[in-house]
C-alpha positions as CSV (number, residue, x, y, z in Angstrom):
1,X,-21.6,-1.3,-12.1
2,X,-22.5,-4.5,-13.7
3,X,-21.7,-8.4,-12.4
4,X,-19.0,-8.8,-15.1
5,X,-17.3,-5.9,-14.3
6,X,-17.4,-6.8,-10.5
7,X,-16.5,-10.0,-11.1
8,X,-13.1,-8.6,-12.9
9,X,-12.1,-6.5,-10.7
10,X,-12.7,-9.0,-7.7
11,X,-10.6,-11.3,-9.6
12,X,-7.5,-8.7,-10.6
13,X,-7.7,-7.8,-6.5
14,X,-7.1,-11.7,-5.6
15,X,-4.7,-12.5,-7.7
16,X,-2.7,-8.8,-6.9
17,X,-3.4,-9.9,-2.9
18,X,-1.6,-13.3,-3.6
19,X,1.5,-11.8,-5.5
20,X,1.7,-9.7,-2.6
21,X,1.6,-12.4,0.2
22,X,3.2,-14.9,-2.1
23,X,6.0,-12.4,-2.2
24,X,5.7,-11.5,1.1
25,X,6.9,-15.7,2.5
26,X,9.2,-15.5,-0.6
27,X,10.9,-12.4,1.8
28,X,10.9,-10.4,-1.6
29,X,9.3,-7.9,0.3
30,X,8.5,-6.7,4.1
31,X,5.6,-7.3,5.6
32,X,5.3,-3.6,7.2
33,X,5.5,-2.6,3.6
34,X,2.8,-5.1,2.3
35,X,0.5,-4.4,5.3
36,X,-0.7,-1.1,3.5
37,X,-1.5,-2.8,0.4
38,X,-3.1,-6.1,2.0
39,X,-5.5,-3.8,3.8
40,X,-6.2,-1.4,0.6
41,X,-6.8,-4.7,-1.1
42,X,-9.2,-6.1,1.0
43,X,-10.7,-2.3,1.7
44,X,-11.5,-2.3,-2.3
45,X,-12.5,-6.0,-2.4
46,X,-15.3,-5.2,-0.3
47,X,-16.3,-2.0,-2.0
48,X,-16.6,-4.3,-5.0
49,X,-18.8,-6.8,-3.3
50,X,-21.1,-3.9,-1.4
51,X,-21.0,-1.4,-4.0
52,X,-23.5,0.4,-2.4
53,X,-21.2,0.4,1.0
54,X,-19.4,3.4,-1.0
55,X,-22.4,5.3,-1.7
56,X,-23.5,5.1,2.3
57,X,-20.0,6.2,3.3
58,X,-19.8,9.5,0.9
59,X,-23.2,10.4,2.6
60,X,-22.1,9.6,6.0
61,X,-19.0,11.7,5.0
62,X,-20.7,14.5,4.0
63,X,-19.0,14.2,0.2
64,X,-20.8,14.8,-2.8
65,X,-19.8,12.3,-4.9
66,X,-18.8,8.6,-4.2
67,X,-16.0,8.7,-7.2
68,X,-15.0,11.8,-5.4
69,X,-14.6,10.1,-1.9
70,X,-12.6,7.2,-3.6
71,X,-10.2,10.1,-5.2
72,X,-9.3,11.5,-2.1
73,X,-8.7,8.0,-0.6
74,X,-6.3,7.4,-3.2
75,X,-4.6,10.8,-2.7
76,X,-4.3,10.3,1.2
77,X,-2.7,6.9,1.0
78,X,-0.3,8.2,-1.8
79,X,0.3,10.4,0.5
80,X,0.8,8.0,3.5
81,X,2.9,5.6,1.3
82,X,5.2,8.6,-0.2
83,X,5.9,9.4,4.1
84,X,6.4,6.3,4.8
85,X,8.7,5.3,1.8
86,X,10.6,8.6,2.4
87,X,11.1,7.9,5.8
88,X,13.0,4.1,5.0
89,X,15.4,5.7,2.5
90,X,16.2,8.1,5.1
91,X,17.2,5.8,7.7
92,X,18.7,3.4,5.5
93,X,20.8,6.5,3.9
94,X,21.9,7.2,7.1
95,X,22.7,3.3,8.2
96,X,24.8,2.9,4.7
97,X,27.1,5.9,5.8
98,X,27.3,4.8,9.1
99,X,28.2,1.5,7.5
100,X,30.9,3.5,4.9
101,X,32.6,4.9,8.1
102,X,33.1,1.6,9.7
103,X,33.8,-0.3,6.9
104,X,36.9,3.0,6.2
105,X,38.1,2.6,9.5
106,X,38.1,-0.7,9.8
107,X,40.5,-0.8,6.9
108,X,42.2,1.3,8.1
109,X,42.8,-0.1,11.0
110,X,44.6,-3.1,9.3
């Protein structure tokens, strides 16, 4: 990978780390939400710095490939953020009936 091309990508991961914290005091989004993505940020940051960390790492891992090591990263924390997305609607489905029933019976009660 050349210097330019590092140097891009270094800079499009900065800026997309700061729109996520700068969102994050603005309370436009949770922080147990934005953790994932602070952490992947800062996880590919220094894969861009070190790109020869990666290389190490598919060894180590026994995978053929480096690209093929990052592809299967990406697919586990789909994955990961898919549960964990599925998992808030689910209890904030369940809160807003909750909510429905109260809110019925509370008129009703007047």
């Amino acid at each position: 990978m050349s210097l330019k091309t590092q140097v891009i990508i270094a800079v499009i991961i900065i800026v997309a780390l700061l729109v996520i914290i700068n969102m994050v005091k603005k309370k436009a989004l949770e922080l147990r939400y934005a953790l994932a993505w602070i952490v992947v940020g800062v996880c590919i940051l220094i894969l861009d710095i070190f790109p020869k960390l990666i290389e190490k790492i598919s060894i180590i891992m026994g995978i053929y490939s480096p690209i093929n090591m990052l592809f299967f990263w990406g697919f586990c924390f789909s994955l990961g953020i898919i549960f964990v997305l599925t998992v808030a609607v689910s209890r904030m489905s369940i809160r807003i009936k909750e909510l429905a029933q109260e809110l019925a019976l509370y008129k009703h009660e007047k």
